[in-house]
N, C-alpha and C positions, 0 to 999 in steps of 0.2 A: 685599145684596151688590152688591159694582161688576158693571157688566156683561162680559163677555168681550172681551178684544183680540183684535181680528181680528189685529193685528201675530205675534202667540204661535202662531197656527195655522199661518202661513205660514213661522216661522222654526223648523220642528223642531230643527236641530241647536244653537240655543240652549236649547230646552229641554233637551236630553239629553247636555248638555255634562258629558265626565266628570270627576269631582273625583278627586282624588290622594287613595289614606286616608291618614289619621293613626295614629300618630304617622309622621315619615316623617324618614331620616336627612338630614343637608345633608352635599352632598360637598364633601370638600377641596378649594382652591382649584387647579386647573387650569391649564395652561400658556397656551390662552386668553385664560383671565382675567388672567394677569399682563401676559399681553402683551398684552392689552387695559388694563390699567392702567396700563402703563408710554405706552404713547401716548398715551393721554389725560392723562397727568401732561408731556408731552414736553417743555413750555415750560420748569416747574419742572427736570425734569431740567435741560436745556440752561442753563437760568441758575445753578445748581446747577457743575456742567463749567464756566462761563465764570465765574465768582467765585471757584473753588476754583484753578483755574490761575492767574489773575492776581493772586490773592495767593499760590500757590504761587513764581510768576517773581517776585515781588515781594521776596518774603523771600532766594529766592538771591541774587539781584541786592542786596543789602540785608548781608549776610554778608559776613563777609571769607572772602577768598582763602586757603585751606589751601594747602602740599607735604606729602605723604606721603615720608618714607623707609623701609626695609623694610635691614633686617639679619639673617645666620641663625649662628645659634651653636649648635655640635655640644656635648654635655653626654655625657660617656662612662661607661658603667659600671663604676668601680673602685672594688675592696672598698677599704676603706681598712687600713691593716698591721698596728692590733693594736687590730680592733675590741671584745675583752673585757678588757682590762685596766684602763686607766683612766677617769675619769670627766671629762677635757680632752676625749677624743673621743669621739665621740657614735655610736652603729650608725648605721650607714648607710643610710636606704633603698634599696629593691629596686625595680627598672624603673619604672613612670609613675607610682610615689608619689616619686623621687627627681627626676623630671623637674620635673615638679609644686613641689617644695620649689624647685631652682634656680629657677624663674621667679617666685618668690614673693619669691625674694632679690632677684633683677630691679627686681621692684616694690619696695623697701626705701626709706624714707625717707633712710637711710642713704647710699645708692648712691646716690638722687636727692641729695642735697646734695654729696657729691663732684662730681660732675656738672655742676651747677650754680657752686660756687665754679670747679673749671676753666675753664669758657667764660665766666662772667662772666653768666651768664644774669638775676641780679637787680638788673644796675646798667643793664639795657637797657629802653629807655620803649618801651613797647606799642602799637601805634596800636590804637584801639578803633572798630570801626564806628558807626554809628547807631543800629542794632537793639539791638546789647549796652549803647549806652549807656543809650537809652533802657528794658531790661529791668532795669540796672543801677540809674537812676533809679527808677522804680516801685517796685523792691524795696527801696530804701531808704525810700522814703514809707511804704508798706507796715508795714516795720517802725517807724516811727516813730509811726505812726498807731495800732499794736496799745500800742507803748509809753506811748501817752498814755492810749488806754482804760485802759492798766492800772494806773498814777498815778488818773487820777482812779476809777476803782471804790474803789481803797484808800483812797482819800482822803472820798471822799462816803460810800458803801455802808459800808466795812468802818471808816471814823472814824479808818482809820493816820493819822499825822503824816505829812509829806509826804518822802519819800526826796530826800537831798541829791543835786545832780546830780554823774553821775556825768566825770570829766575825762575828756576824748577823748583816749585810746589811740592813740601814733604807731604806723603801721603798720611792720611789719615786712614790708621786700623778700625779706629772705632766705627767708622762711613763704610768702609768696604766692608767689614764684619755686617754688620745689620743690612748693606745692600745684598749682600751672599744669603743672608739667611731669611731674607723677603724673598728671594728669588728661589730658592731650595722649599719654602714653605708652601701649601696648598693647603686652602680651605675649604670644604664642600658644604654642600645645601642640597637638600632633596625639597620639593616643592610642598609636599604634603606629609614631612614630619621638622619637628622641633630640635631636631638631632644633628649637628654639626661635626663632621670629621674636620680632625687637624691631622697634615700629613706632613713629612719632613723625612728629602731625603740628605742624608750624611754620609761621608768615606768611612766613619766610625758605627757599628751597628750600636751599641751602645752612649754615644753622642745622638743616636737619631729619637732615641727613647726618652732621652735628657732632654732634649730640645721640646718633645711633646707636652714631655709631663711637665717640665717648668714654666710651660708658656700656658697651658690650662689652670694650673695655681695662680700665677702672675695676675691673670683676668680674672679669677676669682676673688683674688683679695683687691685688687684696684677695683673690682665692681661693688664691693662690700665699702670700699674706702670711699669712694664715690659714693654711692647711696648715703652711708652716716655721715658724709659733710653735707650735702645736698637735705638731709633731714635734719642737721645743725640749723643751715640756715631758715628754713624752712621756718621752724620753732621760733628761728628769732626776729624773724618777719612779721612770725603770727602773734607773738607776745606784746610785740612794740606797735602792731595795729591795733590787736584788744586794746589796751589801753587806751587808745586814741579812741577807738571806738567808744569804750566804757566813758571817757571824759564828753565824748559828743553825746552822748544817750543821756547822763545827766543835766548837762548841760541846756538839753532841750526840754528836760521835767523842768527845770527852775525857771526857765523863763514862761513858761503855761502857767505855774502859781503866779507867777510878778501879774501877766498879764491880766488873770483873774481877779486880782486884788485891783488893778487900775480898772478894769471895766466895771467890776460888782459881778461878776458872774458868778450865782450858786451853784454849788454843783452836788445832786442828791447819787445815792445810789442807782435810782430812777431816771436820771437824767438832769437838767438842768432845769432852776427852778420856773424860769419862764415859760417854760416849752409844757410844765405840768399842770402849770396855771391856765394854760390856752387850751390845753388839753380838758381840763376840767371845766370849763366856760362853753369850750363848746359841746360838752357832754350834756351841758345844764339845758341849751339850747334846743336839744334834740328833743332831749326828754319832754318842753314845753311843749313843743310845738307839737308831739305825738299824743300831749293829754287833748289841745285846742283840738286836734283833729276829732280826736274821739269825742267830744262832748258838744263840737261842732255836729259831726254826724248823728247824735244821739237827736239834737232837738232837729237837725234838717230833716229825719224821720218821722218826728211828730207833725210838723209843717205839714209834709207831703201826704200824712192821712186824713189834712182834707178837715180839721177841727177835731178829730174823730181822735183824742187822744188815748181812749181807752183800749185803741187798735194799735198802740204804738210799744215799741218793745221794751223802752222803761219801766210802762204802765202796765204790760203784762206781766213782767217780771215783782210788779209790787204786792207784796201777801195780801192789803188790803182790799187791792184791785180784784186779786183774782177769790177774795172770799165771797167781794156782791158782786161777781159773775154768776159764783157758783148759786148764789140765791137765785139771782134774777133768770138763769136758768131753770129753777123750780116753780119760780111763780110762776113764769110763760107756759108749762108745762103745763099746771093746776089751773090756770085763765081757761088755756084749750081746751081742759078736760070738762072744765065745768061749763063750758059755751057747747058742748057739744050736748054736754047733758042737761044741764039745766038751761040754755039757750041764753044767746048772749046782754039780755035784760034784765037777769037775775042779778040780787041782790050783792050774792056771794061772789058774781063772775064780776063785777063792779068790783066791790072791794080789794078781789085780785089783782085789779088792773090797776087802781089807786094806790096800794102799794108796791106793784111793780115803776110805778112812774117816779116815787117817792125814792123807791130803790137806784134808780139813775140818775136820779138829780145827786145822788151820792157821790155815783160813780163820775158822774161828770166835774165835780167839785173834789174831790181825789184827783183825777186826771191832769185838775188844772193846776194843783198844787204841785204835782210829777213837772208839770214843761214849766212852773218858776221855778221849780229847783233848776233843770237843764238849763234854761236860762241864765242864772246865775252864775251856777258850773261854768259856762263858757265863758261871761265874762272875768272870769277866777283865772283859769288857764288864759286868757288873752295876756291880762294885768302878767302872770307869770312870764309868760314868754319875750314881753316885753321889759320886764326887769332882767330877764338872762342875758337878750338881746343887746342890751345894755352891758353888762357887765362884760361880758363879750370884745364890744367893740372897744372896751376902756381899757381889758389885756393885750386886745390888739397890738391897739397903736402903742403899747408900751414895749413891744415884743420886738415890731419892727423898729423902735430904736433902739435897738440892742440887736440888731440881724447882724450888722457889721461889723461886731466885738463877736460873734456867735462865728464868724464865718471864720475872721483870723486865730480864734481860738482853735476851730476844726481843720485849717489848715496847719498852724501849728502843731495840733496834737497826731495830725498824719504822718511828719516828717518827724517828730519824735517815735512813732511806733515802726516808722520805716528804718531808723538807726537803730532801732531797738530790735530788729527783726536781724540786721546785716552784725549786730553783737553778738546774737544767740549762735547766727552760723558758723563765726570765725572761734565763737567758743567750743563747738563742737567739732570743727578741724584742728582745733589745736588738742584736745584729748586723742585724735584720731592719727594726728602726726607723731603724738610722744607716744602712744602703741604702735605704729609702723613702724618706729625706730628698734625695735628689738624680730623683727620677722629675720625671715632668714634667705640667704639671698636666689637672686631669680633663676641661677645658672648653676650646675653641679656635674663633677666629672663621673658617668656613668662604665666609662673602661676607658682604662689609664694605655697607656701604650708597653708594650714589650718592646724587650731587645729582639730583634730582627736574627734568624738565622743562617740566611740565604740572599744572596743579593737580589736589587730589586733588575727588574727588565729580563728579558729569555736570553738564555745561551746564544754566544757567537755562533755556533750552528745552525742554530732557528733563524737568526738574522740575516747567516748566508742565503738560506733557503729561502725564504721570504723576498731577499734583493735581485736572484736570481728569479725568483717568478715576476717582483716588478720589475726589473729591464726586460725579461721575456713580452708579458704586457706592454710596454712602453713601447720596446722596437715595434713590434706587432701593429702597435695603433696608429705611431708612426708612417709604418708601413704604409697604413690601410687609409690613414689620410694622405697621404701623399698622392695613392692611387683615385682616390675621390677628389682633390684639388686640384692638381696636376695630371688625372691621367692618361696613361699614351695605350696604344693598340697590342696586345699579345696574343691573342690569336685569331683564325681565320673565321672564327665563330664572332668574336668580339666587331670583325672591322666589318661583318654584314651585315650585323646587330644594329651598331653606331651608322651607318651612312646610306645603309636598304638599297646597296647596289653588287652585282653580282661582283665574286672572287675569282678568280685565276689561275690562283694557284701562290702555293708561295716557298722562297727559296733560302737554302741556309747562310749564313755567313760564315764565312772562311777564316775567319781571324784576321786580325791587322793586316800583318804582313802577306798577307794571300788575297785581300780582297778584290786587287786589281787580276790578279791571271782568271779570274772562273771566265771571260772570254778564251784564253787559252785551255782552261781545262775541259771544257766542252768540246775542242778540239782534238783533244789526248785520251780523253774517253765518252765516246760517243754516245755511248747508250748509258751513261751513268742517271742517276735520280734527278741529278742538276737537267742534265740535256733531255731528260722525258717532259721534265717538268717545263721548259723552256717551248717545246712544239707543243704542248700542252694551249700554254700559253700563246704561240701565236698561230693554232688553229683558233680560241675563244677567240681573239683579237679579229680573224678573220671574217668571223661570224656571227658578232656580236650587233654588227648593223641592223642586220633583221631582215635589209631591202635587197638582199644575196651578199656576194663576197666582198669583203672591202679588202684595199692591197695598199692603203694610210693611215698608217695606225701613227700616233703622236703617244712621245712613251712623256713622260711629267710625273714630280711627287709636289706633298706640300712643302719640305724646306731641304734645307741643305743636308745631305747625307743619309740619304736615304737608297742610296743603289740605284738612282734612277740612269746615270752612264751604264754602270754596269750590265743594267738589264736590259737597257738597249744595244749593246752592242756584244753582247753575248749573243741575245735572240737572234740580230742580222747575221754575227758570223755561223752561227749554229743552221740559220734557215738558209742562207747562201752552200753552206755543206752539204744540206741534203736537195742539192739541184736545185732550187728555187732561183731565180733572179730577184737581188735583193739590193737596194741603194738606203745606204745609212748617209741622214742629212742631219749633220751637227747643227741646228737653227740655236742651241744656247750658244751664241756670238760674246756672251760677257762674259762669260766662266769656262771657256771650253774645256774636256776633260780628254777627250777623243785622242788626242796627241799622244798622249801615256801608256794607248793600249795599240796605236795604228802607225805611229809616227806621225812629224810634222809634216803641214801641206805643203809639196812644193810651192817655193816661188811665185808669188803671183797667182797662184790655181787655186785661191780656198773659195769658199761659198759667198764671202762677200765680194771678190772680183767676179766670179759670175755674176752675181745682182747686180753690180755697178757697171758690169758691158766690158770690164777690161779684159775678159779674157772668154772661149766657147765653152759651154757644160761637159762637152767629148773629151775638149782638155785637160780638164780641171777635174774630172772622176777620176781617183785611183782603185787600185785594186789589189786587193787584200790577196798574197801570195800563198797562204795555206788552207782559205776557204772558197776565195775568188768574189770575196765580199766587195762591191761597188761602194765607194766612199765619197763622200764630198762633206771636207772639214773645213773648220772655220780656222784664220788666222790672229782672231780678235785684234782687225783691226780698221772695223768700223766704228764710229765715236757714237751714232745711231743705230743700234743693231733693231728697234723696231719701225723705225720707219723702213728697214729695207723689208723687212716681214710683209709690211700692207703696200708693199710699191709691188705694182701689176711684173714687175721682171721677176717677183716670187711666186707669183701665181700663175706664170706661165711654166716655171723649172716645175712647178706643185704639176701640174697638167700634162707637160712633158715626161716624168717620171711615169706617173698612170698607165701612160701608155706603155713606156718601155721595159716598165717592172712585175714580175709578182708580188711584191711587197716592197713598198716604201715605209719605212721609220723613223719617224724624226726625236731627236733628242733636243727636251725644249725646260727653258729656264723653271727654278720651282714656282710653281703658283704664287705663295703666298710672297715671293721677292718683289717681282716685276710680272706685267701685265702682258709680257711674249705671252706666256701658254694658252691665254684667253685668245690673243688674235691668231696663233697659230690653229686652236682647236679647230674654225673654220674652216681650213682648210685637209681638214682631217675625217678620214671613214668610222675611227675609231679612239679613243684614247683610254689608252695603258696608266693608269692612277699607282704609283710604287710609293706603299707606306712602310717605313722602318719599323720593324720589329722593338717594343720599347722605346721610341725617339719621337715619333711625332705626336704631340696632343691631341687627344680630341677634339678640343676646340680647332685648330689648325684645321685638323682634318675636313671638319665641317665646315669649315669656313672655305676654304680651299675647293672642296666641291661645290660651294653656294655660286662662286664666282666663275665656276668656267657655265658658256652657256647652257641653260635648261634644258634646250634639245639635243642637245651631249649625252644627258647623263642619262638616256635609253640607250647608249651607245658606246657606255663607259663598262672596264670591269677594272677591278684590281687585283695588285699582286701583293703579298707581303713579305720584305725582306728584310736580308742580315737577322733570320730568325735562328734563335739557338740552335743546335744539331736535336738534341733533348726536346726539344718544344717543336717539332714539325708536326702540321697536321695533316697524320694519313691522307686525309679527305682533300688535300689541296696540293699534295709534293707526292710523286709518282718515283719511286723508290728503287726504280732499275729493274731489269729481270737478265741482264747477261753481262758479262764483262767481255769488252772488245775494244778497240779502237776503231774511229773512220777514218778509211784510207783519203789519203789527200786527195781534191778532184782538182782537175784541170785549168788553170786561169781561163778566169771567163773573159773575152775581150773587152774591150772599152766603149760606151755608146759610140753607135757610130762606124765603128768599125767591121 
């Protein structure tokens, strides 16, 4: 085993530096961070702001000169006068679907050609700026350019005969006129008023006010001209139907008389004569049969009293009756008084009784004459009832042969008063049409447009301004997506965030041209920030195991170019300088890089002839002349570089080193290429994770840590490099405290030796 670093005793809290677990989430990018990105982008911004304005000022400045005019026209809601009868006029929309239609009228090709022959607008030459000419130009090439690919496809590809050309077509002013001034016009509509802006903009301020106000007249008299032809016809719709109508309505009276005269139908004020006749038959009938009732009940009265007709309501009601009541009431009276008095064998109470008896033989013989009158009476009312009955059923059956003449007469006479009803209506739309023809129309110009003093749209100034704050925003958001679709790692806070595994430290990048000496430069100044930061790093490496020193650290990033040579063979020459025993094992066999900074292996002595037996380990280690750095490089030129990784002849050199070194460091392919760093990481105390400063993705990142094994990554730290000099962080790059050089030491001999 290596012996103990005294370095590892005295630096506890590198040993016991805590690691973040895994899995561990990354937070959303942060206001910070943006605004730490946006300043470190500030150049781009600013040049971004100063490009976008000046070709913003460019283009106004470049544009013709607009006038805006502004015109408002009132559009009213009026029903129109007989919107269901014919099909000349059309229903009328209701509120902002009606608006909506005028402005559409507005927009008419129609109305733009009026418009246009008025003012003369297509016999007047345009001036054309630079910009439009040259868009104009382009887009003719354009198309010409599409026209010839598509000649020759047909002709080569497709084997057509070649299409004759076609003659150039004189342009029409009048087409282009009226397509220009559909295109320069603008209508407007506010949702909840009736008020219609016409806009129009023109090169002429004066042209722009002409185009308003003639195109507001224009629609005002073609909606007048319209309306009075549309109420021409109207009129003569409704006149040549009256008539027809008027001829149908007669025409249905004459045939009701014809009909009449062939049935016999009378026809009274009252109704018709049959129906008065049945009507008065059965009036006759009712009437009988309400007398039969009553003179019925009068003697069923008498009956019921039992013989007793002087109790009956005829016979009370008869003056005769009730005057020898009132006697026979006195006699009874004078009987009683005189049987009381003079006892009932007297002379006198005799006589009373005998004309008391005499006295109802009266009444009884009255009585009887009362129930032969009721008698009679009723057979009077029978005999009646049965003469009504009669008459009755004789109008009847006259009635019902005449039901069938009575039916087609009332059908008849409903379809004459149904024509007669559709006369009266058409008569009253037709008064109502010849007064709609004098109203006045629906639409009137409430402010006429002005001439324009001032062109329309803001100063080239304001538009510079404005373009330079949108490419300000635009690079910005740019920016800011990129860093959220694409983002990569910038600082040492970021990559601890993103993968919850301790840091290391991290180191700057040199520039192009330098990136390869910082192994020499750590050589040439020993104590500089680079070389603090470097034993920084492989005391955490040392100690990052947890189970004491480890002396196999495996250095690895996720892709190509990320410093991961560099920082291995930096750390070996730099840990080999300060007395350490140190062997750098090139294990990246496919890409080696080692040669650029150490020279080529001799002959035969690289790391894959030791694996393969061709040659001893003692032999085949060189040694680094200015640090005494132990090296064993590869010559790529194994066709297998990982089978010899899991071949036992590597895990014996792995074993062998242990013992012979303080630190062993292998430099091993990136993760996310080829699957070396996974089987190398097994054989490793520790692994060194090197992420490029803006170069590797996140995603990478994480992925690349997903894949080495799980019980690694309490045994992992990272480092971040080729970071800007401007962007290091304190907290992770050790910034020198002296300026010296280290003296060379001593070549350290060769294993073995």
């Amino acid at each position: 085993m290596a012996p103990d670093l005294p370095a590892l005793r005295r630096c506890p809290a590198l040993a016991t530096s805590a690691i973040v677990q895994w899995p561990y989430e990354a937070n959303p990018m942060r206001l910070t961070d943006l605004l730490s990105l946006l300043w470190r982008r500030k150049l781009t911004l600013a040049l971004a702001a100063f490009v976008t304005a000046v070709l913003g000022f460019a283009i106004a400045k470049s544009l013709p000169v607009r006038f805006a005019s502004e015109g408002l026209l009132l559009v009213e809601n009026r029903e129109p006068p007989i919107p269901e009868l014919n099909q000349t006029v059309a229903n009328a929309p209701a509120g902002m679907q009606r608006i909506r239609t005028e402005a559409d009228i507005l927009r008419s090709r129609r109305l733009a050609e009026e418009v246009v022959r008025t003012l003369g607008l297509d016999q007047q030459e345009k001036p054309e700026s630079g910009l439009s000419r040259a868009v104009g130009e382009a887009a003719d090439w354009a198309r010409g350019l599409v026209a010839s690919a598509g000649r020759w496809w047909s002709e080569t590809i497709d084997g057509l005969p070649p299409l004759p050309a076609e003659a150039e077509q004189p342009l029409d002013r009048m087409a282009l006129a009226i397509e220009e001034m559909q295109r320069r016009l603008e209508i407007r509509t506010a949702d909840n008023s009736n008020v219609v802006r016409v806009r129009y903009l023109s090169d002429s301020p004066d042209e722009a006010a002409q185009v308003v106000n003639t195109l507001m007249d224009r629609y005002i008299s073609l909606e007048v001209s319209a309306k009075r032809d549309t109420t021409l016809q109207a009129n003569e719709w409704l006149t040549e139907r009256l008539n027809a109508l008027r001829e149908d309505v007669e025409q249905a009276d004459r045939k009701i008389q014809a009909f009449r005269r062939e049935s016999g139908l009378l026809e009274t004020a009252q109704g018709s004569l049959g129906a008065l006749q049945l009507n008065e038959q059965q009036a006759r009938v009712a009437v009988a049969r309400q007398e039969l009732a009553r003179a019925q009940a009068a003697l069923d009265s008498v009956n019921r009293s039992g013989g007793r007709g002087s109790a009956s309501t005829e016979a009370l009601a008869s003056p005769v009756i009730q005057s020898l009541r009132d006697r026979e009431a006195e006699i009874v009276q004078r009987a009683a008084t005189l049987g009381q008095r003079l006892g009932p064998r007297h002379p006198d109470r005799l006589a009373a009784e005998a004309e008391l008896r005499d006295l109802q033989r009266q009444i009884a013989g009255e009585t009887g004459r009362i129930v032969a009158s009721l008698r009679r009476e009723v057979d009077a009312a029978r005999d009646r009832l049965q003469d009504a009955q009669a008459a009755l059923n004789t109008t009847t059956t006259a009635a019902r042969s005449g039901a069938q003449a009575e039916v087609i007469l009332a059908q008849l006479t409903r379809e004459a008063d149904a024509k007669r009803q559709v006369y009266q209506a058409f008569l009253t739309r037709t008064e109502q049409t010849r007064l709609a023809s004098a109203q006045f129309p629906a639409a009137r110009v409430i402010s006429p447009a002005a001439v324009p003093f001032r062109p329309n749209g803001p100063p080239a100034s304001v538009v510079a301004v404005f373009s330079g704050f949108i490419g300000l925003f635009l690079a910005g958001g740019l920016l800011v997506l990129r860093r959220m679709t694409h983002g990569t790692i910038n600082s040492v806070q970021d990559l601890v965030t993103l993968t919850g595994i301790q840091n290391a430290g991290s180191l700057p990048a040199l520039g192009s041209g330098r990136r390869r000496r910082m192994p020499g430069l750590v050589m040439e100044q020993g104590q500089s920030g680079i070389a603090e930061t470097l034993r920084a790093l492989r005391l955490t490496m040392q100690s990052v195991a947890g189970g004491g020193p480890a002396n196999t650290v495996l250095v690895t990033s996720p892709g190509i170019g990320d410093g991961k040579s560099t920082v291995a063979a930096s750390m070996a020459r730099l840990s080999a300088a300060d007395g350490l025993r140190v062997l750098l094992l090139e294990t990246d066999m496919r890409r080696p890089q080692m040669s650029t900074i150490f020279g080529a292996p001799w002959p035969g002595r690289s790391i894959e002839a030791v694996l393969n037996g061709e040659t001893r380990f003692e032999d085949a280690v060189q040694v680094d002349e200015r640090s005494g750095l132990h090296t064993l490089l590869s010559d790529r030129s194994s066709p297998n570089p990982q089978a010899l990784i899991e071949s036992r002849q590597f895990a014996e050199l792995i074993s062998r080193a242990r013992r012979e070194y303080h630190l062993v460091i292998m430099d091993s392919p990136p993760v996310m290429r080829v699957a070396d760093a996974v089987v190398l990481s097994q054989h490793a105390d520790s692994v060194l994770f090197a992420v490029g400063w803006e170069r590797a993705p996140r995603t990478m990142v994480l992925e690349a840590i997903r894949r080495l094994p799980r019980s690694m990554r309490a045994r992992m730290a990272t480092v971040l490099t080729r970071v800007r000099p401007g962007r290091l962080d304190p907290l992770g790059y050790y910034a020198g405290y002296a300026r010296s050089t280290t003296p060379d030491l001593k070549r350290l001999p060769a294993p073995g030796a």
